[in-house]
mmJSON file of the N, C-alpha and C atoms, coordinates in Angstrom:
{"data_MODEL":{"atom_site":{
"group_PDB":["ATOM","ATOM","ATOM","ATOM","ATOM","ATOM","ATOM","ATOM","ATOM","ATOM","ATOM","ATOM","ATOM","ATOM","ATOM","ATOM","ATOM","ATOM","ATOM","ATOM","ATOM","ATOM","ATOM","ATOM","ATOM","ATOM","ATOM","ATOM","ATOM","ATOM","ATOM","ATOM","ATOM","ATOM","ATOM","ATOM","ATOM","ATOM","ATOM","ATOM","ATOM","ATOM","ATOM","ATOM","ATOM","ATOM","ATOM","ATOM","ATOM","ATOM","ATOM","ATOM","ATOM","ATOM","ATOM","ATOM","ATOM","ATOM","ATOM","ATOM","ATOM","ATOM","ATOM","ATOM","ATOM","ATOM","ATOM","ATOM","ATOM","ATOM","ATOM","ATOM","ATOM","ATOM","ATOM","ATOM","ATOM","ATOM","ATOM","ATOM","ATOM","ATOM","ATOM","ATOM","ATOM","ATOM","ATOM","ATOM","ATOM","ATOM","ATOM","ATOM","ATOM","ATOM","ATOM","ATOM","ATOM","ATOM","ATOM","ATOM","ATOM","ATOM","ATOM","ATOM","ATOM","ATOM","ATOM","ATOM","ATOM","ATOM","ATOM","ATOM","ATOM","ATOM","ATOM","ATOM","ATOM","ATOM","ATOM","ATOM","ATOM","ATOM","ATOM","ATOM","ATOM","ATOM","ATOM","ATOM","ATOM","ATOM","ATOM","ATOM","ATOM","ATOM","ATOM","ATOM","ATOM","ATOM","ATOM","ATOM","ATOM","ATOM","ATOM","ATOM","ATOM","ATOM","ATOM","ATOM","ATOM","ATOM","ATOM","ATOM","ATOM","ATOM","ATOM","ATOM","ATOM","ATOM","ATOM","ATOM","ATOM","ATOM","ATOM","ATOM","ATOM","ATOM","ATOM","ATOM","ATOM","ATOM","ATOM","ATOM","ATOM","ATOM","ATOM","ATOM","ATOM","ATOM","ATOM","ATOM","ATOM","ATOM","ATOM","ATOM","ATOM","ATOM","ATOM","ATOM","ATOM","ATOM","ATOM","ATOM","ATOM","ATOM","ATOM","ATOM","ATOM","ATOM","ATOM","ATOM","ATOM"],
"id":[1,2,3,4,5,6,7,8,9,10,11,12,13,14,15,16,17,18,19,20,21,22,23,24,25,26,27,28,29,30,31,32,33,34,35,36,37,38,39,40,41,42,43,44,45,46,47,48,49,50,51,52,53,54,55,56,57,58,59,60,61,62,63,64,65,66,67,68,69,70,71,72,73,74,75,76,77,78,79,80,81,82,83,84,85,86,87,88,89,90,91,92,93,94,95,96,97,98,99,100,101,102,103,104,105,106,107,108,109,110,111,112,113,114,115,116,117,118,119,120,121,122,123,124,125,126,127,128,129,130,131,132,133,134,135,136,137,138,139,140,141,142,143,144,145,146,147,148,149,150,151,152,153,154,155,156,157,158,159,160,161,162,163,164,165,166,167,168,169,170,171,172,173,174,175,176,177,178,179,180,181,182,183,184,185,186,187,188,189,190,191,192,193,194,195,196,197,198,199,200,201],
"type_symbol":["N","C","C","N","C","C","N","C","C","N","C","C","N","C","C","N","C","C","N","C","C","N","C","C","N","C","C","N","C","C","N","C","C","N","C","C","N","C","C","N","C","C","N","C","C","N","C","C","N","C","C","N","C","C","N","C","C","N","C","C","N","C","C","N","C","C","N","C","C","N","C","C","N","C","C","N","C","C","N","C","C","N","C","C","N","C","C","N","C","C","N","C","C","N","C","C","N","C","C","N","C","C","N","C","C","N","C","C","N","C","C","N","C","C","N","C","C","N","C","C","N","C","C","N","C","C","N","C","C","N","C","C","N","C","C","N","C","C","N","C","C","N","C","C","N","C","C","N","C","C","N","C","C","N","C","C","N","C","C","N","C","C","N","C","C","N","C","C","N","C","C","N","C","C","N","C","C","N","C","C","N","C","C","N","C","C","N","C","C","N","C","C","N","C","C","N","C","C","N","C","C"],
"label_atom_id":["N","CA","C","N","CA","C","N","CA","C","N","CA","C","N","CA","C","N","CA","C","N","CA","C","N","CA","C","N","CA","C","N","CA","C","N","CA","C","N","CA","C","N","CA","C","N","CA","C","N","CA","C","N","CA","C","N","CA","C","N","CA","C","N","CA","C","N","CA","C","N","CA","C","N","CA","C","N","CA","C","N","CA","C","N","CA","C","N","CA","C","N","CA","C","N","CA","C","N","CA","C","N","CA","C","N","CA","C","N","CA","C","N","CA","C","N","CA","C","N","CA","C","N","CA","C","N","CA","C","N","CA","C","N","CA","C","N","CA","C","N","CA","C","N","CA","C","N","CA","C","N","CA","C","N","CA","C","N","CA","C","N","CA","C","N","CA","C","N","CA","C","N","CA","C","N","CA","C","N","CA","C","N","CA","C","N","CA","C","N","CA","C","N","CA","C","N","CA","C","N","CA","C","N","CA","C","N","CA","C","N","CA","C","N","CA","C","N","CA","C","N","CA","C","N","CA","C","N","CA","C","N","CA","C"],
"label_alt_id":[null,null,null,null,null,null,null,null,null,null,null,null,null,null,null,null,null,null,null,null,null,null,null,null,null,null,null,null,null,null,null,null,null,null,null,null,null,null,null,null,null,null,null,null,null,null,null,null,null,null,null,null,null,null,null,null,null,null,null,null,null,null,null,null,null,null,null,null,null,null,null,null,null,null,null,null,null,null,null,null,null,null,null,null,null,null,null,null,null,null,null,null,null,null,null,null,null,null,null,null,null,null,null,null,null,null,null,null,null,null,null,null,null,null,null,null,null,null,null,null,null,null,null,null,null,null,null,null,null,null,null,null,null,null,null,null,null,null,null,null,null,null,null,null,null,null,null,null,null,null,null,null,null,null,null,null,null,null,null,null,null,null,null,null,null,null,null,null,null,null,null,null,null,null,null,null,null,null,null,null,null,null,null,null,null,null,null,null,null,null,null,null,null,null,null,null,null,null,null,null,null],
"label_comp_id":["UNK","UNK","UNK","UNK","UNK","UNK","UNK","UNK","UNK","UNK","UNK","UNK","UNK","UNK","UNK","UNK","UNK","UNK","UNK","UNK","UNK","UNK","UNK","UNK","UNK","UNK","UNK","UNK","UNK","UNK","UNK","UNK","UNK","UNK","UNK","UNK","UNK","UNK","UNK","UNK","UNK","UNK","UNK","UNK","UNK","UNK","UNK","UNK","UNK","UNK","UNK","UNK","UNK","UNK","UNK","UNK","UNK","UNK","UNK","UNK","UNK","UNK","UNK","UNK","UNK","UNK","UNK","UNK","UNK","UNK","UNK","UNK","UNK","UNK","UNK","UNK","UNK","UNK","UNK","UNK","UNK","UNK","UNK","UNK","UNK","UNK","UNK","UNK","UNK","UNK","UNK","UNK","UNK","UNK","UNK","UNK","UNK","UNK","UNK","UNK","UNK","UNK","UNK","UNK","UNK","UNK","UNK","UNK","UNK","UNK","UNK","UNK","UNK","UNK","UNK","UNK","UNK","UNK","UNK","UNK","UNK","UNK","UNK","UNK","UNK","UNK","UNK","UNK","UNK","UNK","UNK","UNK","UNK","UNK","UNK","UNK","UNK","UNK","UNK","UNK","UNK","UNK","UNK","UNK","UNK","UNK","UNK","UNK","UNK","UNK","UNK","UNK","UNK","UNK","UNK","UNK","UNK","UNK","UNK","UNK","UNK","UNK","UNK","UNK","UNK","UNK","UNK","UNK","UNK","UNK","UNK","UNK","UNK","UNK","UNK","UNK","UNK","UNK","UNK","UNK","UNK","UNK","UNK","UNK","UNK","UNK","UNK","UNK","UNK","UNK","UNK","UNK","UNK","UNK","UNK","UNK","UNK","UNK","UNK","UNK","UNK"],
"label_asym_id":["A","A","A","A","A","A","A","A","A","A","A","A","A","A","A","A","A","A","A","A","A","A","A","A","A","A","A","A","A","A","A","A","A","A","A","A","A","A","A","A","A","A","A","A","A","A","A","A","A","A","A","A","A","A","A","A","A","A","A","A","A","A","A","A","A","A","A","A","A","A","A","A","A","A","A","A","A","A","A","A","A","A","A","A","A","A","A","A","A","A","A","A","A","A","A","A","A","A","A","A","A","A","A","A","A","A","A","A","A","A","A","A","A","A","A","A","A","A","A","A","A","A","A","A","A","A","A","A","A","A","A","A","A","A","A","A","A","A","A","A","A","A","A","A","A","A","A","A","A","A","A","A","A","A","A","A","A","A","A","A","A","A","A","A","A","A","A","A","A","A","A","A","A","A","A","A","A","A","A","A","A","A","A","A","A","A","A","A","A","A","A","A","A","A","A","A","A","A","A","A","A"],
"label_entity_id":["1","1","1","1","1","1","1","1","1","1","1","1","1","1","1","1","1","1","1","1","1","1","1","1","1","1","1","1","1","1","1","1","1","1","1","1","1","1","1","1","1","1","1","1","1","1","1","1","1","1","1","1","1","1","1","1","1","1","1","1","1","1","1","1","1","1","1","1","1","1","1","1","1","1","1","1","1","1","1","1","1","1","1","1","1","1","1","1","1","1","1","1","1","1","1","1","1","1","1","1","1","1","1","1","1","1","1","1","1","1","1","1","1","1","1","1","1","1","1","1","1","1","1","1","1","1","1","1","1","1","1","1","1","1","1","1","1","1","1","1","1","1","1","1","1","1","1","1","1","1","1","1","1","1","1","1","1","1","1","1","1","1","1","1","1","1","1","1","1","1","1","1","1","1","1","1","1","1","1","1","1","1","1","1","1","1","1","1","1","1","1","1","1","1","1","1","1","1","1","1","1"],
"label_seq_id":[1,1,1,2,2,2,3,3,3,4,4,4,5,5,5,6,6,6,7,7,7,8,8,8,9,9,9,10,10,10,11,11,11,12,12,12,13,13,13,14,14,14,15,15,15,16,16,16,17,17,17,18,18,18,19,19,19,20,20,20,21,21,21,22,22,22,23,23,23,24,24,24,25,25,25,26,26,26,27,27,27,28,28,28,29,29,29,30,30,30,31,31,31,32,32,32,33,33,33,34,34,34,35,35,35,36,36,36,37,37,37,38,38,38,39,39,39,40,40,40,41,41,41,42,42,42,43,43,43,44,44,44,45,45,45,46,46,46,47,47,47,48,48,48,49,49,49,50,50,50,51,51,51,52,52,52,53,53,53,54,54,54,55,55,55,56,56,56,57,57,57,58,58,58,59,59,59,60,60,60,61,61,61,62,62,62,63,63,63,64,64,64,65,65,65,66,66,66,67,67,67],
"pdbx_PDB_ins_code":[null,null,null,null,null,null,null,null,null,null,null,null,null,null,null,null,null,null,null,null,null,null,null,null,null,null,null,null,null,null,null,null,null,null,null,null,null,null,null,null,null,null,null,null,null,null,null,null,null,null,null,null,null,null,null,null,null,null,null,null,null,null,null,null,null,null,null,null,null,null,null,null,null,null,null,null,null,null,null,null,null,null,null,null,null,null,null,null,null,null,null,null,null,null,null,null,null,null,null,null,null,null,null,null,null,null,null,null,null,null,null,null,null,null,null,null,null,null,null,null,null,null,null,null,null,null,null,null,null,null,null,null,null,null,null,null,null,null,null,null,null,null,null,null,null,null,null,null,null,null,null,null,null,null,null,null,null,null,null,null,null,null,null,null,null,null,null,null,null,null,null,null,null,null,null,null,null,null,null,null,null,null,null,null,null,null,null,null,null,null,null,null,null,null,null,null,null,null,null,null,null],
"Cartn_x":[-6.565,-7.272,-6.538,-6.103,-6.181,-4.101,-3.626,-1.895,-1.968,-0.45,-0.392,-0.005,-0.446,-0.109,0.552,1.653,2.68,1.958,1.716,1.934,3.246,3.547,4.346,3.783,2.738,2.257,1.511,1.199,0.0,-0.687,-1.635,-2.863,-3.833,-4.674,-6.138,-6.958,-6.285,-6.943,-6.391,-4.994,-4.445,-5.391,-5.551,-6.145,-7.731,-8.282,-9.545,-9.62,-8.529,-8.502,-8.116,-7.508,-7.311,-9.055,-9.387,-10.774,-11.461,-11.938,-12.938,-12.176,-10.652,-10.622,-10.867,-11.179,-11.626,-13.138,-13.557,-14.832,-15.586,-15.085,-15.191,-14.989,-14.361,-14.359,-14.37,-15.203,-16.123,-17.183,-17.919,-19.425,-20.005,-20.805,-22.237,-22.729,-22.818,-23.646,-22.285,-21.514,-20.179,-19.536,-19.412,-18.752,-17.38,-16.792,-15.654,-15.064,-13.915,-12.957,-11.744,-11.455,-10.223,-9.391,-8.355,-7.269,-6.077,-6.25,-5.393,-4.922,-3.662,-2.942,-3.974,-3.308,-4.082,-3.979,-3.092,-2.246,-3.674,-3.575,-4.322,-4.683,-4.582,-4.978,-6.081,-6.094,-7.233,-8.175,-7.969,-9.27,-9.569,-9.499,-9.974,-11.153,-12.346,-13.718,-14.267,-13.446,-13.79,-13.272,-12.332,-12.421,-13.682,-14.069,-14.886,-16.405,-16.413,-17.954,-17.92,-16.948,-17.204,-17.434,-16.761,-16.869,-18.313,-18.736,-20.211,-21.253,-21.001,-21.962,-21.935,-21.041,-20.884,-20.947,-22.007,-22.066,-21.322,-21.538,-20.885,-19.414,-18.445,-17.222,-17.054,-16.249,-16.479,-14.514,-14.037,-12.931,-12.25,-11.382,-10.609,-8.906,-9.297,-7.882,-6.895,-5.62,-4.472,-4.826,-3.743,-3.419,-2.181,-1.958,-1.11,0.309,0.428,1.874,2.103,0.979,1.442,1.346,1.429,1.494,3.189],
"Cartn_y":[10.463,11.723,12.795,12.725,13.736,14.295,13.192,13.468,14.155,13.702,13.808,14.902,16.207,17.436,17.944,18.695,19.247,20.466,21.082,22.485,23.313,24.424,25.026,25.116,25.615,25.938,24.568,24.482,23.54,24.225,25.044,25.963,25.596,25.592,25.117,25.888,26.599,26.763,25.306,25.05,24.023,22.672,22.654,21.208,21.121,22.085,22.215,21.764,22.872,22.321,20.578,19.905,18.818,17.789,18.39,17.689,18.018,18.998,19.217,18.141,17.897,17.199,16.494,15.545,14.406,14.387,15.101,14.815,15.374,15.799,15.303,14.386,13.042,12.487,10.824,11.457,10.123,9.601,8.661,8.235,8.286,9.153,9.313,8.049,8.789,7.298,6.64,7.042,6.771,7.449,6.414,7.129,7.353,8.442,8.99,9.022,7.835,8.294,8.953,9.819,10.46,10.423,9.735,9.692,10.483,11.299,12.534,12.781,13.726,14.122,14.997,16.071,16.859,18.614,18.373,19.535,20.735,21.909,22.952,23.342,22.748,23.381,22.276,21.317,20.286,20.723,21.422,22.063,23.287,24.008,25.555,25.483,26.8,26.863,26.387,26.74,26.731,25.08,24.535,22.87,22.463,22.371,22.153,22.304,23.763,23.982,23.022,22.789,22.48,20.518,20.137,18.609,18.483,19.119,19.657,19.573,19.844,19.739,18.902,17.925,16.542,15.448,15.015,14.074,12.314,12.072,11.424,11.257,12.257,12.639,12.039,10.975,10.538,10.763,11.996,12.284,11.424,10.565,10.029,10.496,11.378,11.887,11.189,11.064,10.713,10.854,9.886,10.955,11.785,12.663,14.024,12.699,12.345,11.65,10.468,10.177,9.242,9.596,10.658,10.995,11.732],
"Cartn_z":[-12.157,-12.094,-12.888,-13.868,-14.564,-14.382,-13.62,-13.543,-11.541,-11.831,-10.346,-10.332,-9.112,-9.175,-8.153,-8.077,-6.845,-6.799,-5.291,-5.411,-4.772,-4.921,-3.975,-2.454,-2.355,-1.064,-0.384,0.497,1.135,2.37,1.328,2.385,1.977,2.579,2.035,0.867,0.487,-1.28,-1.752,-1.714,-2.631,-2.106,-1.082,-0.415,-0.907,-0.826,-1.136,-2.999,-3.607,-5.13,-5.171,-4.423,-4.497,-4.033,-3.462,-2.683,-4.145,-5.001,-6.349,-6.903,-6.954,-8.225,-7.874,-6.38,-6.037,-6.432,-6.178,-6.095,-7.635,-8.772,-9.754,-10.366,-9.89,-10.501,-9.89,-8.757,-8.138,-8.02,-8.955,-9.359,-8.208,-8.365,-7.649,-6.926,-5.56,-4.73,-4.079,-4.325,-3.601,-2.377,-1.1,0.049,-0.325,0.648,-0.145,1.456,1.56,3.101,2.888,3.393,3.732,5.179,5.217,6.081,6.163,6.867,7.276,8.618,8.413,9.806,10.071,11.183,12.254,11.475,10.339,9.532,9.714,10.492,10.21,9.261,8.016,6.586,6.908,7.51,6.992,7.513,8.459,9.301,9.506,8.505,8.373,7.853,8.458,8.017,6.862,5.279,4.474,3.905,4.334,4.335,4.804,6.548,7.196,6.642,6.125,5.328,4.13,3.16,1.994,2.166,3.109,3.717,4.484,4.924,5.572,4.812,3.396,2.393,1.506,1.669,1.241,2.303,2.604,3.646,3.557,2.067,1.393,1.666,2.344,2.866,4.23,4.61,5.793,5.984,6.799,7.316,8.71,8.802,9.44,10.099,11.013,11.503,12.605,11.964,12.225,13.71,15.109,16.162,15.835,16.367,15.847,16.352,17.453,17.233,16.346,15.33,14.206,12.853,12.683,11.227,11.079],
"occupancy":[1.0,1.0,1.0,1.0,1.0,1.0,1.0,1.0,1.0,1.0,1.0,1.0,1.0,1.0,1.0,1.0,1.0,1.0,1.0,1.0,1.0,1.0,1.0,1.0,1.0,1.0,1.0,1.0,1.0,1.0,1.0,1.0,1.0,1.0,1.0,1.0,1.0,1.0,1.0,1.0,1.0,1.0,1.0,1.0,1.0,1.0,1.0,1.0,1.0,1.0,1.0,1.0,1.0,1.0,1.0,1.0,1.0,1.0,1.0,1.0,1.0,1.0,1.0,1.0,1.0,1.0,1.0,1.0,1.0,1.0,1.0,1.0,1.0,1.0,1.0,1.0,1.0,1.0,1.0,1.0,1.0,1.0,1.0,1.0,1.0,1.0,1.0,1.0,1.0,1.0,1.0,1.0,1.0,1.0,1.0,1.0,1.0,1.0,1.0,1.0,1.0,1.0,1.0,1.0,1.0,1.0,1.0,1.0,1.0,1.0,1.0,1.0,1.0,1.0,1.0,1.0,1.0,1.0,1.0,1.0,1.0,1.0,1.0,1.0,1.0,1.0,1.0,1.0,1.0,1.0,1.0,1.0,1.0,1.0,1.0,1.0,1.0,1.0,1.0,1.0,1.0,1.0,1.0,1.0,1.0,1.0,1.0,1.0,1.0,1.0,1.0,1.0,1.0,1.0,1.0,1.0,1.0,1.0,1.0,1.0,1.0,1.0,1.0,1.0,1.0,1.0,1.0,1.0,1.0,1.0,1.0,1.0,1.0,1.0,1.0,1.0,1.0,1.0,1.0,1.0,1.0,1.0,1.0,1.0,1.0,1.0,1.0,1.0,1.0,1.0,1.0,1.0,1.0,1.0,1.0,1.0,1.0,1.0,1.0,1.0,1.0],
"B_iso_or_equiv":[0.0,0.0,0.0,0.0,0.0,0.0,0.0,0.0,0.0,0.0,0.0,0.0,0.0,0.0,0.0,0.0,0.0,0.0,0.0,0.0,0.0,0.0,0.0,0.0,0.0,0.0,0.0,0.0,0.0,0.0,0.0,0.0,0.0,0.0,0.0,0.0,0.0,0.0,0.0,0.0,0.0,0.0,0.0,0.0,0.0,0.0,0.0,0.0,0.0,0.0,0.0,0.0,0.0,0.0,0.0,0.0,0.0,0.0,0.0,0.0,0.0,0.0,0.0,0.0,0.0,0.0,0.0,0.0,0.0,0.0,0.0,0.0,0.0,0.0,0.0,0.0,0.0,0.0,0.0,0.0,0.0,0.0,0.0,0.0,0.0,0.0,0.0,0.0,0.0,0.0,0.0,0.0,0.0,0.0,0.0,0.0,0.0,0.0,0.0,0.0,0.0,0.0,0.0,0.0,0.0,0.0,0.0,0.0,0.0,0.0,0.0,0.0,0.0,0.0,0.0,0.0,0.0,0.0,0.0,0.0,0.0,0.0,0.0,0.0,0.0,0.0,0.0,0.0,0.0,0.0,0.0,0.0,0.0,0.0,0.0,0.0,0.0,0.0,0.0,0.0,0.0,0.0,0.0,0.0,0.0,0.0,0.0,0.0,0.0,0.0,0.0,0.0,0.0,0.0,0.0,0.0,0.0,0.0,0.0,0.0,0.0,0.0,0.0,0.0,0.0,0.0,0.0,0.0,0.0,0.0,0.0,0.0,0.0,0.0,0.0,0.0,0.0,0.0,0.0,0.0,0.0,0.0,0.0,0.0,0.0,0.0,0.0,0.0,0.0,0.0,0.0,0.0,0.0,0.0,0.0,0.0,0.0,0.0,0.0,0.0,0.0],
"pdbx_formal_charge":[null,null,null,null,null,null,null,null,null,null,null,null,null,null,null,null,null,null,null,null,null,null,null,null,null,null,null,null,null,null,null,null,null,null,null,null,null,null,null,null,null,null,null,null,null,null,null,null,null,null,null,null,null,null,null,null,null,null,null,null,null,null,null,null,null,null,null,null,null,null,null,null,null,null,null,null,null,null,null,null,null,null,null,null,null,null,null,null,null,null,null,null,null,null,null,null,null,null,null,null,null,null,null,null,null,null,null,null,null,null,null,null,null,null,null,null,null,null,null,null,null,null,null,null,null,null,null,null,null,null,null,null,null,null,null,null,null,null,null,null,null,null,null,null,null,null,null,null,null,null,null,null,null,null,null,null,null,null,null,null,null,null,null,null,null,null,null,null,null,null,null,null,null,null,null,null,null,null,null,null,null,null,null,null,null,null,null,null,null,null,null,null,null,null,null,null,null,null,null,null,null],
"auth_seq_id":[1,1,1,2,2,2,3,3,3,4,4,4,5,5,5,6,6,6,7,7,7,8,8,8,9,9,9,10,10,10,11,11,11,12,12,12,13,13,13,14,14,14,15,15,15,16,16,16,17,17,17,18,18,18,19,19,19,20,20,20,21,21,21,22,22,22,23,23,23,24,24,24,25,25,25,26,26,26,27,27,27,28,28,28,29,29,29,30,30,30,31,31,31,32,32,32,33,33,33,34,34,34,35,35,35,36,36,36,37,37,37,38,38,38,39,39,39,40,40,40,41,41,41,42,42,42,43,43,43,44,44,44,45,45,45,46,46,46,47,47,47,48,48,48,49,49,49,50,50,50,51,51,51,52,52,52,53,53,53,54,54,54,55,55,55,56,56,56,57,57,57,58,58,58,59,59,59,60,60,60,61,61,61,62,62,62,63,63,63,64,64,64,65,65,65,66,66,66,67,67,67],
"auth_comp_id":["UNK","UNK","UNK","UNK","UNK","UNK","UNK","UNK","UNK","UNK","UNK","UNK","UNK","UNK","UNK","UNK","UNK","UNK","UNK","UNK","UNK","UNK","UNK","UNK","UNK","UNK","UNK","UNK","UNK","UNK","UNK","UNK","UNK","UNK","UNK","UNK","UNK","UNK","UNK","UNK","UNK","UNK","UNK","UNK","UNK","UNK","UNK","UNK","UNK","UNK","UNK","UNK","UNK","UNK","UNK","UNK","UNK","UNK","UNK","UNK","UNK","UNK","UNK","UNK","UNK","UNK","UNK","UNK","UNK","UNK","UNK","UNK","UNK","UNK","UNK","UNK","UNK","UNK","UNK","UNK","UNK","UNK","UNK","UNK","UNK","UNK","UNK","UNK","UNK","UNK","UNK","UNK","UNK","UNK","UNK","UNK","UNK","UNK","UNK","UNK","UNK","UNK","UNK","UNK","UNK","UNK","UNK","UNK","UNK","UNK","UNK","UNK","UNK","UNK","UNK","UNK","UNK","UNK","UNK","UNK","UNK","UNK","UNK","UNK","UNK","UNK","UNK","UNK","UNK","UNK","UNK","UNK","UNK","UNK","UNK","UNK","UNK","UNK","UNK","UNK","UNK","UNK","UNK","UNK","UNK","UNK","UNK","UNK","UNK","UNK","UNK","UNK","UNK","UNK","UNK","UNK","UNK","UNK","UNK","UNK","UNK","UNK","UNK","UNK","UNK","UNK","UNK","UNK","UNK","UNK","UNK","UNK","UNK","UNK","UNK","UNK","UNK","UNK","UNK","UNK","UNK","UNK","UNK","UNK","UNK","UNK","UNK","UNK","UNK","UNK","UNK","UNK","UNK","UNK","UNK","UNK","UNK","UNK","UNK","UNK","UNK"],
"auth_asym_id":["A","A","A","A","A","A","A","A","A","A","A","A","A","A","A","A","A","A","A","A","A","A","A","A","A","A","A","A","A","A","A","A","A","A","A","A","A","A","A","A","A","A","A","A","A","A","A","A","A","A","A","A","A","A","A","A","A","A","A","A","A","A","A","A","A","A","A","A","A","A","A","A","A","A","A","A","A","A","A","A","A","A","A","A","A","A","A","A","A","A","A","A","A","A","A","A","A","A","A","A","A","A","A","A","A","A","A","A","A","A","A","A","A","A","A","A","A","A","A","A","A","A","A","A","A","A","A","A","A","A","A","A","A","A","A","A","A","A","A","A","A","A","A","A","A","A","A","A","A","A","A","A","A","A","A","A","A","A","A","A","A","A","A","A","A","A","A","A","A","A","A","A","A","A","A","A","A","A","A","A","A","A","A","A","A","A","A","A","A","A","A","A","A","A","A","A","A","A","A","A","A"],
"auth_atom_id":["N","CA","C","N","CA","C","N","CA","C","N","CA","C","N","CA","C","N","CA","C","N","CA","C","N","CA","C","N","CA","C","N","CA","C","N","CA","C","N","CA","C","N","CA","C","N","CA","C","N","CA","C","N","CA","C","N","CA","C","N","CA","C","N","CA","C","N","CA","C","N","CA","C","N","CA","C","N","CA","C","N","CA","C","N","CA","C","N","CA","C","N","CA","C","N","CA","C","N","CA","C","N","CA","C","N","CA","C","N","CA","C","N","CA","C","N","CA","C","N","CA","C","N","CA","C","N","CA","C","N","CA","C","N","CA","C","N","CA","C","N","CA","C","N","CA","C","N","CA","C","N","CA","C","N","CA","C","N","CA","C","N","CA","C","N","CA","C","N","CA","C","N","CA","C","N","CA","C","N","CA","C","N","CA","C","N","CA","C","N","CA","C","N","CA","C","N","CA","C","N","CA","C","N","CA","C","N","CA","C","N","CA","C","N","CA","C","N","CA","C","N","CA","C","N","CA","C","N","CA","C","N","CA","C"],
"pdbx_PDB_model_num":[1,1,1,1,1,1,1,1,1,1,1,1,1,1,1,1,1,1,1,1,1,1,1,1,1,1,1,1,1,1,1,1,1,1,1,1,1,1,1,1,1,1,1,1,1,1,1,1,1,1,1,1,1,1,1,1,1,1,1,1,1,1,1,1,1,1,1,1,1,1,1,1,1,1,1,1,1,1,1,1,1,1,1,1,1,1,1,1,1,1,1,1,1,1,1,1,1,1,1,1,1,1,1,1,1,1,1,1,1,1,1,1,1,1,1,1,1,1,1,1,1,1,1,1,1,1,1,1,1,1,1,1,1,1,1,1,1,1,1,1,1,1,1,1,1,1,1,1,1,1,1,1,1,1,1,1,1,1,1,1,1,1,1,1,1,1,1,1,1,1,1,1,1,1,1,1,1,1,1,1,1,1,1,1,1,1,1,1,1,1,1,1,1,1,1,1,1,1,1,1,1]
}}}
């Protein structure tokens, strides 16, 4: 995808920019899983809305004592 990218921060602007680049550059008609901890950036409104409007997005969360 385009090089692997560090950020300084990990707030959900950065997480969200990581989800577009995902999802630019995943052929259409494709389910898309994500496996994640419990990290509060993963679950702020504007994550939540933008995963909401991709149904195609099927989110899988960690239990908080195994990540």
């Amino acid at each position: 995808m385009g090089g692997d990218r560090c950020y300084k921060r990990h707030r959900a602007a950065e997480f969200l920019d990581f989800l577009k680049q995902i999802d630019a550059h995943v052929s259409q008609g494709l389910d898309v899983r994500i496996i994640m901890d419990n990290y509060a950036t993963h679950k702020t409104a504007a994550i939540r809305t933008w995963l909401a409007r991709r149904p195609h997005y099927h989110v899988h969360f960690m239990p908080t004592s195994a990540s």
